[in-house]
C-alpha positions in Angstrom: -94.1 -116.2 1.2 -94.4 -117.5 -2.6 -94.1 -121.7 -2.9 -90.8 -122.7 -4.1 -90.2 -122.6 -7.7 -93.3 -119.8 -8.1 -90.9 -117.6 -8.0 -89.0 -118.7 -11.3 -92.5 -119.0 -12.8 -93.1 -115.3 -11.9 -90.1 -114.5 -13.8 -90.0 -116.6 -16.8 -93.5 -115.3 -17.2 -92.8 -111.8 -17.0 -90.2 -112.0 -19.5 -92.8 -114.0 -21.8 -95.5 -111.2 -20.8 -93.0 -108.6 -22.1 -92.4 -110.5 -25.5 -96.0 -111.0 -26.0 -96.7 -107.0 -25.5 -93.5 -106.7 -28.1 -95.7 -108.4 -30.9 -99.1 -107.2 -29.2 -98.1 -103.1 -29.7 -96.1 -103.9 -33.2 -99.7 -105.5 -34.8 -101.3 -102.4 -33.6 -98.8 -100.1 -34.9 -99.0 -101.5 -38.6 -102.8 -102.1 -37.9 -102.8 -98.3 -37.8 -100.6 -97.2 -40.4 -102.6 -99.8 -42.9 -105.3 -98.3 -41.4 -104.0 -94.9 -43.3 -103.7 -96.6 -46.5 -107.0 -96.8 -48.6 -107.4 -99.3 -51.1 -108.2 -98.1 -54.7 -111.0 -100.6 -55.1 -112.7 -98.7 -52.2 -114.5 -101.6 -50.5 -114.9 -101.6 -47.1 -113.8 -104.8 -45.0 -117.7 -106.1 -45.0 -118.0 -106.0 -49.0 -114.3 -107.6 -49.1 -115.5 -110.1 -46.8 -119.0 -110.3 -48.8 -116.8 -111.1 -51.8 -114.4 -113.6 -51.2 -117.1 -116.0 -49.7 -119.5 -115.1 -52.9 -115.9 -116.1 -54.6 -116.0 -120.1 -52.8 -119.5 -120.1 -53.1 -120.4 -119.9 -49.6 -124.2 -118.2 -48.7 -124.4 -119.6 -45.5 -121.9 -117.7 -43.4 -122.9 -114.6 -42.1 -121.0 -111.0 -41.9 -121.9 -109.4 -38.7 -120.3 -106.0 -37.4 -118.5 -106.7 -33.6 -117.4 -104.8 -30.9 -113.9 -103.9 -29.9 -110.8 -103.4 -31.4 -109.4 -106.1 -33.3 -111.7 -108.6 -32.3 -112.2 -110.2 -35.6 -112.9 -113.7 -35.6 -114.7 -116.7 -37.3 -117.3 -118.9 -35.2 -117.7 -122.4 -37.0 -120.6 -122.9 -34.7 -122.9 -119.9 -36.1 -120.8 -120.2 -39.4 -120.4 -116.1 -38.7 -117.9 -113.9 -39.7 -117.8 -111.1 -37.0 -115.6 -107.7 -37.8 -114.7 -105.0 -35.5 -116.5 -101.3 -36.4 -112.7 -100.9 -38.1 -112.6 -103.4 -40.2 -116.2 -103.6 -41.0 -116.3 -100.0 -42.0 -112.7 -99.8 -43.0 -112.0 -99.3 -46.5 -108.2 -99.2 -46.5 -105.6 -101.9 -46.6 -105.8 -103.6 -43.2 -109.8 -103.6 -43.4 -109.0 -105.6 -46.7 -106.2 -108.3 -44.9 -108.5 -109.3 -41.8 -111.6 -109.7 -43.8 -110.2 -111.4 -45.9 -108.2 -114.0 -43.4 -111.5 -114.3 -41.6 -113.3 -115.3 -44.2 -110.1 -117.7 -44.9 -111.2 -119.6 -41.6 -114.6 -119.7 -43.2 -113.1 -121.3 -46.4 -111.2 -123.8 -44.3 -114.6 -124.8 -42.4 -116.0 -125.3 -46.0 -113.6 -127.6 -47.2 -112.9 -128.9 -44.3 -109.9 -128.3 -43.5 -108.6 -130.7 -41.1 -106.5 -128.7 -38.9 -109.4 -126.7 -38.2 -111.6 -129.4 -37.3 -109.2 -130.7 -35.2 -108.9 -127.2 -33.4 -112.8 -126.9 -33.0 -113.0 -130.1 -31.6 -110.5 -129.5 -29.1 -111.7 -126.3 -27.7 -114.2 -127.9 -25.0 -110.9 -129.7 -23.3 -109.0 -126.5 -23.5 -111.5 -124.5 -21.8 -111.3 -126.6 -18.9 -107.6 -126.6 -19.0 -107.0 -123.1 -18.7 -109.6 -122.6 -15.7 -107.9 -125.8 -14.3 -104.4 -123.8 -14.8 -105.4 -120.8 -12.3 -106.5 -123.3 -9.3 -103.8 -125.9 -9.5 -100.5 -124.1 -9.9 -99.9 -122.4 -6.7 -101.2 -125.8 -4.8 -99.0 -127.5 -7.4 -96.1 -125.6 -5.9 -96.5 -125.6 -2.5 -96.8 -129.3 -2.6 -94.6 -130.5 -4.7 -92.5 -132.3 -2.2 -95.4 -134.3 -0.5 -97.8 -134.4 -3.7 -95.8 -134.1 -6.9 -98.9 -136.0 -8.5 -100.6 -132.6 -8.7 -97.8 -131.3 -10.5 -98.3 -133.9 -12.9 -101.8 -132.6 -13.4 -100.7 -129.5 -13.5 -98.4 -130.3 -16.1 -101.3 -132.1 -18.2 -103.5 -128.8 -18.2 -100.6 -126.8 -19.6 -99.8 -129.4 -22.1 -103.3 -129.4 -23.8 -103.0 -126.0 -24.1 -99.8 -125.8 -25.6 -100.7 -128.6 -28.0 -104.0 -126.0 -28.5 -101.6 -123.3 -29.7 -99.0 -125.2 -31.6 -102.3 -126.4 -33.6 -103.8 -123.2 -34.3 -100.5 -122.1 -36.1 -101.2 -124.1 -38.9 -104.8 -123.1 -39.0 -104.0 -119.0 -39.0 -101.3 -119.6 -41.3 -103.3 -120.9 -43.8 -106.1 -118.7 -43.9 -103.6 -115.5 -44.5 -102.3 -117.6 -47.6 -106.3 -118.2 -48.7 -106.7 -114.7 -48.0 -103.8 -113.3 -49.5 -104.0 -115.5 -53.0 -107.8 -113.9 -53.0 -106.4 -110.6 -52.3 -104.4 -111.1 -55.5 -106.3 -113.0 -58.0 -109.2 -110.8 -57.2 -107.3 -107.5 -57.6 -109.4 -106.3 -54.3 -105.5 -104.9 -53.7 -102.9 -104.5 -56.0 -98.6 -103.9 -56.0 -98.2 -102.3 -52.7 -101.2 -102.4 -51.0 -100.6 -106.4 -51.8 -97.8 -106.0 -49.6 -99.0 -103.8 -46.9 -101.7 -106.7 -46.5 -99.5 -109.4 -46.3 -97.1 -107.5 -44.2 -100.3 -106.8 -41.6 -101.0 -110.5 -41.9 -97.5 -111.4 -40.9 -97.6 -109.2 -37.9 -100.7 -110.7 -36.9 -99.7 -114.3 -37.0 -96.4 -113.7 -35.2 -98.5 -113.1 -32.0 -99.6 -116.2 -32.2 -96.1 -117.9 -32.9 -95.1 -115.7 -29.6 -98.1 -117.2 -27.6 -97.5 -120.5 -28.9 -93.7 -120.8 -27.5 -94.5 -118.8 -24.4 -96.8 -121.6 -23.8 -93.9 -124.2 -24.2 -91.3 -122.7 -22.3 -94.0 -122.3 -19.8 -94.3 -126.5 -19.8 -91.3 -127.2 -20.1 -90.6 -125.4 -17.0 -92.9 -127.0 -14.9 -91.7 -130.3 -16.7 -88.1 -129.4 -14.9 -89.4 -128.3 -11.4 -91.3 -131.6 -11.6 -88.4 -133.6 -12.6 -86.0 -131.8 -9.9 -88.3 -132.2 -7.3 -88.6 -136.4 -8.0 -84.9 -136.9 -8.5 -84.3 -135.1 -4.5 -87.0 -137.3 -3.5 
């Protein structure tokens, strides 16, 4: 028999799940049709990526081909820019937007950009959160009544990683700008595929607004069972 309160977790999460797919299958849907769409400057997402950091005068970033689909990402540790085979090889207008947001993290590690730094110190914490999350929430449930200190734990794990997410808005945000004013002054994309790329870009960061209040609603229901279960006690 589930704890009391798991339950309601079960479902608010489900629902959360389902509006996370939502914005998860519509960024792959318009990663695919950009996907259709070559851009007339023909570069592939490794020599758009190449570019823009030639642009800012960074040589010491690398551009590495990943694996996976959509796993693009920027590692301010190895200062490496890593592009799935899609993007890397792409040369079409969604090879063009995530290259070039990458290599807006990159930009922001350059200058740095504080939100950034903020995030990248905050990662160690988080990690430990979210493996803390999958031990402590069923205990925290089932003891709620006796123990409602662990809740309180519980609560603190959830709460760095919300803060986590809410930060990384900011930071993803502001590399689609860098990448989008490059996209534009550098005439890698022009009129519509201008569009297309920001339209990708959009997509992309609107799975991490989804994330980000997922997370919150998540806390702030564990906030309430906590509270409930004081005021009976």
């Amino acid at each position: 028999m589930l704890p009391d309160g798991y339950l309601g977790y079960m479902i608010v999460g489900g629902i959360l799940s389902l509006v996370g797919m939502f914005f998860s299958q519509r960024l792959k849907s318009k990663f695919a049709h950009y996907s259709q769409m070559p851009i007339r400057t023909g570069l592939s997402g490794q020599e758009v990526a190449e570019a823009m950091l030639r642009h800012y005068g960074i040589r010491d970033v690398k551009i590495v081909e990943g694996h996976g689909f959509l796993s693009d990402h920027y590692n301010p540790l190895t200062k490496t820019v890593s592009l799935s085979p899609d993007v890397y090889q792409g040369r079409n207008i969604a090879s063009a937007a995530v290259a070039a947001h990458e290599c807006g993290h990159a930009v922001q590690h350059a200058q740095a950009y504080s939100m950034l730094q903020l995030r990248s110190t905050l990662v160690p914490i988080v990690n430990i959160s979210a493996m803390a999350q999958q031990f402590l929430l069923i205990i925290a449930f089932m003891t709620l009544s006796t123990m409602p200190q662990l809740m309180l734990i519980t609560i603190f794990a959830f709460g760095v990683t919300t803060v986590f997410s809410f930060i990384t808005l900011p930071v993803e945000f502001d590399a689609s700008k860098r990448a989008l004013a490059w996209l534009s002054q550098s005439n890698v994309t022009h009129g519509q595929e201008y569009e297309g790329a920001k339209d990708a870009l959009w997509w992309a960061a609107m799975t991490y607004v989804s994330a980000a209040l997922s997370s919150l609603v998540m806390l702030l229901y564990l906030v309430m069972r906590y509270l409930g279960a004081t005021n009976r006690n």
